[in-house]
VEXDREN-2710 file (C-alpha; in Angstrom, 1 decimal):
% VEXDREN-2710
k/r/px/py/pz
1/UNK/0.0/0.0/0.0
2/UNK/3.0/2.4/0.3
3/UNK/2.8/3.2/-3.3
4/UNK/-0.9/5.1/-2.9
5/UNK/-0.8/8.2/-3.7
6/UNK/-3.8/11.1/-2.1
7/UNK/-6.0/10.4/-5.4
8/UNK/-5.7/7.0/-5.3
9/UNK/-9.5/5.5/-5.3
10/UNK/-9.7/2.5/-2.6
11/UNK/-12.4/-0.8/-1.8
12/UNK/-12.9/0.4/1.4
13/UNK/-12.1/3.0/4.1
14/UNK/-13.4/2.4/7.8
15/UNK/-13.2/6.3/9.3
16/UNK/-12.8/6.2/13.2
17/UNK/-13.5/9.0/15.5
18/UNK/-11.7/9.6/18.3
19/UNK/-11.1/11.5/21.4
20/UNK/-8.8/10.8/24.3
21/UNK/-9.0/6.7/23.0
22/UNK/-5.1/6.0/23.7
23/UNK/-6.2/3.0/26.1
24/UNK/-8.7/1.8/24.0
25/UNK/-7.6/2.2/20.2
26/UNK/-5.1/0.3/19.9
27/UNK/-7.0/-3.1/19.5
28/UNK/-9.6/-2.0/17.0
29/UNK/-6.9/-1.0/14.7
30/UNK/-5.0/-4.0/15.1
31/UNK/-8.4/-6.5/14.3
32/UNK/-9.5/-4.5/11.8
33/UNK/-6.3/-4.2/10.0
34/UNK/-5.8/-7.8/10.2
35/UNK/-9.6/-9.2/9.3
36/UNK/-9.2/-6.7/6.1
37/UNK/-5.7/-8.3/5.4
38/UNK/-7.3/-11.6/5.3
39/UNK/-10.0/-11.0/2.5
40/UNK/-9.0/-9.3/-1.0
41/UNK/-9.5/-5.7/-2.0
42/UNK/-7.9/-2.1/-0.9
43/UNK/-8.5/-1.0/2.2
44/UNK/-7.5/2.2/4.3
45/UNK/-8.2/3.1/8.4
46/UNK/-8.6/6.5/8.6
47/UNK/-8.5/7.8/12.4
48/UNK/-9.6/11.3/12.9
49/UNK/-8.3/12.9/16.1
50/UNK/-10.7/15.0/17.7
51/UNK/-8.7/17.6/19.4
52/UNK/-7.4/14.7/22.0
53/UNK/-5.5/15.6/25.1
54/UNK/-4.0/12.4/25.5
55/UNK/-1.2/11.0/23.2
56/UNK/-4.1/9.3/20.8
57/UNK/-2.6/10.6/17.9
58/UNK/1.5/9.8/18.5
59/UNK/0.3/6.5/19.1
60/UNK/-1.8/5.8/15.8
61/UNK/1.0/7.6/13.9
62/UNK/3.5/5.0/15.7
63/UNK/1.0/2.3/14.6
64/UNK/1.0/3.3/11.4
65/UNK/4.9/3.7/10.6
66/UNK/5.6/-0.1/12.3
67/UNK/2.4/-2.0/11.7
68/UNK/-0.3/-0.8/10.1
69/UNK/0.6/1.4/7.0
70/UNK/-2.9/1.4/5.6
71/UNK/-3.4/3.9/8.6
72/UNK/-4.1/7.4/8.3
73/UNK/-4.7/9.8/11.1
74/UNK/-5.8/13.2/10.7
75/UNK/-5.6/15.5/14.0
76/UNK/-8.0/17.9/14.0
77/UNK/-8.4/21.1/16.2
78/UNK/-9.9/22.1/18.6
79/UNK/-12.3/19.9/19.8
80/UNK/-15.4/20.2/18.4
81/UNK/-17.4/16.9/18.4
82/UNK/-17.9/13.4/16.7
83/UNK/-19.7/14.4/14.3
84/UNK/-17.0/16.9/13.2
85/UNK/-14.6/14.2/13.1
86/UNK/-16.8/12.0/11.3
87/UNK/-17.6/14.7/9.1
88/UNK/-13.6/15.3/8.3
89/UNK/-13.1/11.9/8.1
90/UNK/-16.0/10.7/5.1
91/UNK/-14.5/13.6/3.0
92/UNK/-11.1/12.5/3.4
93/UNK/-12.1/8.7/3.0
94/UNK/-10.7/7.5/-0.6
95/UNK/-13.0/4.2/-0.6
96/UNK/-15.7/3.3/-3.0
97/UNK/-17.3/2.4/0.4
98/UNK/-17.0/4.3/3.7
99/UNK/-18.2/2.4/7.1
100/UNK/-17.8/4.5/9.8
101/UNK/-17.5/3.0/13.7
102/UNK/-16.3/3.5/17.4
103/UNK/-12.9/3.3/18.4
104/UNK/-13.8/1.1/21.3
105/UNK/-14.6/-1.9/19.0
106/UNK/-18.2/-2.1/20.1
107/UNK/-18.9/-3.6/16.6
108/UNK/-16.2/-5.9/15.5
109/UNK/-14.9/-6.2/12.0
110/UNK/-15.9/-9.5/11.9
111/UNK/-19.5/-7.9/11.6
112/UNK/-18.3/-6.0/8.4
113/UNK/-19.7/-8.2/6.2
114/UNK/-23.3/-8.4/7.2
115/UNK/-23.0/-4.3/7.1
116/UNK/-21.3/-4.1/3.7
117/UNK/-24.1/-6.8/2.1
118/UNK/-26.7/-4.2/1.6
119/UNK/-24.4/-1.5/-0.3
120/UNK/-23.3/-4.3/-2.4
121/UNK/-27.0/-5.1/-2.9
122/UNK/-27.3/-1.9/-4.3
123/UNK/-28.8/0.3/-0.8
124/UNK/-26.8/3.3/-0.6
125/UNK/-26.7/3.3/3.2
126/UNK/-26.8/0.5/5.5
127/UNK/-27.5/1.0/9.6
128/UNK/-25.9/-1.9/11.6
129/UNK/-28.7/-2.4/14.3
130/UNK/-29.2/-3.4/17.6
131/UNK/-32.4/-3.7/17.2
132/UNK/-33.6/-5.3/13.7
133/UNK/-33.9/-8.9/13.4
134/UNK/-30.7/-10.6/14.3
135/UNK/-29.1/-8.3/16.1
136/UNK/-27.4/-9.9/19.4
137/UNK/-25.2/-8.5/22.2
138/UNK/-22.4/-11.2/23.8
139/UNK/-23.2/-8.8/26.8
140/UNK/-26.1/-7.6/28.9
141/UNK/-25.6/-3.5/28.4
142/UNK/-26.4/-1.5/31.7
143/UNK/-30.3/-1.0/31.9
144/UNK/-30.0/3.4/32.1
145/UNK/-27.8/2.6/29.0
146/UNK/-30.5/0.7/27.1
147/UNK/-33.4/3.3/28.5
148/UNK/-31.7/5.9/27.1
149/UNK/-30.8/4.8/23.7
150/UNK/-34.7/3.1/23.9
151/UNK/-35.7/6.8/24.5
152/UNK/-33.3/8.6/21.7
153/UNK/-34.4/6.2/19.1
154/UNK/-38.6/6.7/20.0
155/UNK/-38.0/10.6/20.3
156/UNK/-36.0/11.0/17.0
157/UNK/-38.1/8.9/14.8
158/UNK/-40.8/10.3/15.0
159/UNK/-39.6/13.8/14.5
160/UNK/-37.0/13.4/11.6
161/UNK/-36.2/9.8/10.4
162/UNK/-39.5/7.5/10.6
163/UNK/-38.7/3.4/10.3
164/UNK/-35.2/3.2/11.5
165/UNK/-34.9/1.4/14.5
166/UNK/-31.5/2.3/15.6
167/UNK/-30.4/5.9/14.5
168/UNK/-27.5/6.5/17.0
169/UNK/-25.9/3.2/16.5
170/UNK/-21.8/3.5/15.3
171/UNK/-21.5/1.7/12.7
172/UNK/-22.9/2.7/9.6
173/UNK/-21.4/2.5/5.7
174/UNK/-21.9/4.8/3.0
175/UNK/-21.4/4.8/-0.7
176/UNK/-18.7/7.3/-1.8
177/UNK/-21.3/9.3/-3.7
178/UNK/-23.8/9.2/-0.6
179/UNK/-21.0/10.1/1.8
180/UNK/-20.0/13.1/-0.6
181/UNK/-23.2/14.4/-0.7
182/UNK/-24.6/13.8/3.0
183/UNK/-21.0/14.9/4.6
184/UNK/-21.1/17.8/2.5
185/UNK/-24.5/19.1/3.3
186/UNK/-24.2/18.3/7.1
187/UNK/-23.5/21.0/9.8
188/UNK/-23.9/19.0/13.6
189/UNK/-20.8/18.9/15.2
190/UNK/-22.4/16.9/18.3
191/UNK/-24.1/13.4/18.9
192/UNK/-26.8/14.4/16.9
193/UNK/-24.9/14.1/13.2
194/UNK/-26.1/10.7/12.8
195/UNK/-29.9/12.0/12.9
196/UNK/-29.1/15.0/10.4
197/UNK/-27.3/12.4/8.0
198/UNK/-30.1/10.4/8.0
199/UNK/-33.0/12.4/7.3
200/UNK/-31.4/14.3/5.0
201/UNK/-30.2/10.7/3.1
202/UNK/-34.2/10.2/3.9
203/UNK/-35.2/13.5/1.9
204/UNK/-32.8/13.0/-0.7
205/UNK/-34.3/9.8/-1.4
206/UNK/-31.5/7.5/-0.6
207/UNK/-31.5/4.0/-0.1
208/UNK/-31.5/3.0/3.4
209/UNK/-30.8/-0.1/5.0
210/UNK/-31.1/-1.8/8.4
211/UNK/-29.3/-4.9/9.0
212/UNK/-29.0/-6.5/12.6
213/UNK/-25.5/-6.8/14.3
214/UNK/-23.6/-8.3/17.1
215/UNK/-22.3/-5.8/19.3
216/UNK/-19.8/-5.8/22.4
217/UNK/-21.2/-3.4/25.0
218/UNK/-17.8/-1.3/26.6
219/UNK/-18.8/-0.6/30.2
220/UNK/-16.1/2.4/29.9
221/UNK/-18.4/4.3/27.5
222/UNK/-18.3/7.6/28.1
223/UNK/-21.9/8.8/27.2
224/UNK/-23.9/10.6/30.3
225/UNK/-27.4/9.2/29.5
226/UNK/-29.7/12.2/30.7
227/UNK/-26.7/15.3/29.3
228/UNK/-26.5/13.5/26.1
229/UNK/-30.2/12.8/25.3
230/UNK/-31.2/16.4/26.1
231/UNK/-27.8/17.5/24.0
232/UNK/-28.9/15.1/21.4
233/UNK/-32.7/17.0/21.9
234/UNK/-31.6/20.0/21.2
235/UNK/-29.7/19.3/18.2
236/UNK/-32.6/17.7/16.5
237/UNK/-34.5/20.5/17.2
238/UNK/-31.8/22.3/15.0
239/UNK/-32.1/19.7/12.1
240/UNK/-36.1/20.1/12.1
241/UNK/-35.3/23.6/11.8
242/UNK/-32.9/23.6/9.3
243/UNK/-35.1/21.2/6.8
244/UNK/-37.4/23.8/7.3
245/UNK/-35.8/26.8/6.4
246/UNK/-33.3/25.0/2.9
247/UNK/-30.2/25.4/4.9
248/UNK/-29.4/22.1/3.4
249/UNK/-29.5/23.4/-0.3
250/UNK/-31.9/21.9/-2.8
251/UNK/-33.5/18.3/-1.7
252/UNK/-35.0/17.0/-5.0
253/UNK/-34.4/13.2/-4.7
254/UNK/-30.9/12.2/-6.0
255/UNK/-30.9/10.3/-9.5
256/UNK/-31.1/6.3/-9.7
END
C-alpha cells in the first residue's frame, strides 16, 4: 500500500472518530487491519483525532509507521465533536465504500460483512442495528444505558427519520457518492450528526438499509445518558429547523 498516492481511489475505508482513546484504540486498529488483510480488495483506516489531550494521535501515527501502513490519522483542532470528526473523516475517506465505527470496538470487523451486504445489494446506506432482526449483544448492556438509547431512538423517529430502528448506532457504511453528498450538506458537530445524516439521506431519497449486528457493549463508555439525550434534543430541534428553512440546499431526490 505504500505506493498510494492522495488520489488513489480504494475498496474500502473504515473512518474512526476519536477522542482521548489511547487505552482503547489500539485493539480495533490492530483486528480491523488484520480481518481486512485476510480477504481481498484495498482497504484504508482512517482515524480522525478529535482535538485529543492524551497522546491518541502519536500512538496511531507510531502504529501506522511499524504495523499498520494502511493507517491514516488526521488531527483535527480544537475539539469540536464526533460528528466533526466523522464529518472530516467521510470527505477525506478515498474508498468506494466508507463504514464508519467507534474506536472502542463495540462492533467488531468480523460484523463487516453483514453491514457491507446491503451496499453491495445496491442500498446506498446501511444502519448496523441493535435492534432489527438478528441483532445480538455477547453482553447484557447497563439498563440506564438501554433506556436511554430506547428513548433517543422513540423521540428522533418520529420527529425526523420514521422506520429506523436504531439511529445512533456507530457503525454505519456509505457509498462514496452518498457520503460526498450527506457529509457535504451536514453541519452537527455533536451526537446528533447521525440524525441529520439520516434524514437528509431520507429527503434525498436515498437508499437505506437496516441490518441487525452483534455488538460488544464497553462498560467504559463515556456517554452521560440524561446530558447527552437532552444534547442530542436539542440538536434535533436544530435539524427540524434547518429542513425547514433549505439550509441544506436543494432536496429533489438524488438520480437512480
Amino acid at each position: 500500500m505504500s505506493n498510494l498516492t492522495a488520489t488513489t481511489t480504494l475498496d474500502l475505508s473504515i473512518v474512526i472518530p476519536a477522542y482521548n482513546e489511547e487505552l482503547r484504540i489500539t485493539p480495533t486498529l490492530e483486528a480491523t487491519a488484520q480481518f481486512l488483510a485476510a480477504h481481498p480488495g484495498t482497504w484504508e483506516i482512517v482515524v480522525v483525532d478529535d482535538g485529543s489531550k492524551d497522546g491518541t494521535v502519536a500512538l496511531c501515527e507510531r502504529l501506522a509507521a511499524e504495523r499498520i501502513p494502511q493507517l491514516r490519522v488526521i488531527a483535527s483542532k480544537p475539539n469540536r465533536g464526533k460528528g466533526s470528526a466523522v464529518r472530516i473523516g467521510m470527505l477525506a475517506a478515498r474508498g468506494k465504500i466508507r463504514v464508519m465505527c467507534d474506536a472502542d470496538g463495540s462492533m467488531p470487523a468480523t460484523e463487516l460483512p453483514k453491514l457491507l451486504a446491503p451496499i453491495v445489494a445496491g442500498a446506498d446506506l446501511a444502519i448496523g442495528s441493535r435492534y432489527a432482526p438478528g441483532a445480538a449483544s455477547n453482553q447484557t448492556q447497563p439498563l440506564y444505558r438501554r433506556l436511554w438509547s430506547r428513548l433517543c431512538n422513540q423521540v428522533i423517529q418520529r420527529a425526523l427519520v420514521p422506520g429506523v430502528r436504531d439511529t445512533q448506532c456507530g457503525f454505519k457504511a456509505f457509498t462514496a457518492r452518498a457520503a460526498d453528498d450527506l457529509f457535504g450538506r451536514a453541519t452537527i458537530d455533536g451526537w446528533a450528526f447521525d440524525l441529520e445524516v439520516l434524514a437528509l439521506a431520507k429527503r434525498l431519497g436515498y437508499q437505506v438499509r437496516e441490518c441487525g449486528v452483534t455488538w460488544h457493549d464497553d462498560q467504559r463508555s463515556r456517554v452521560s445518558p440524561w446530558k447527552d439525550m437532552w444534547k442530542v434534543i436539542r440538536e434535533a430541534v436544530v435539524i427540524k429547523r434547518n429542513l425547514r428553512r433549505g439550509r441544506y440546499g436543494q432536496l429533489a431526490p438524488v438520480a437512480a
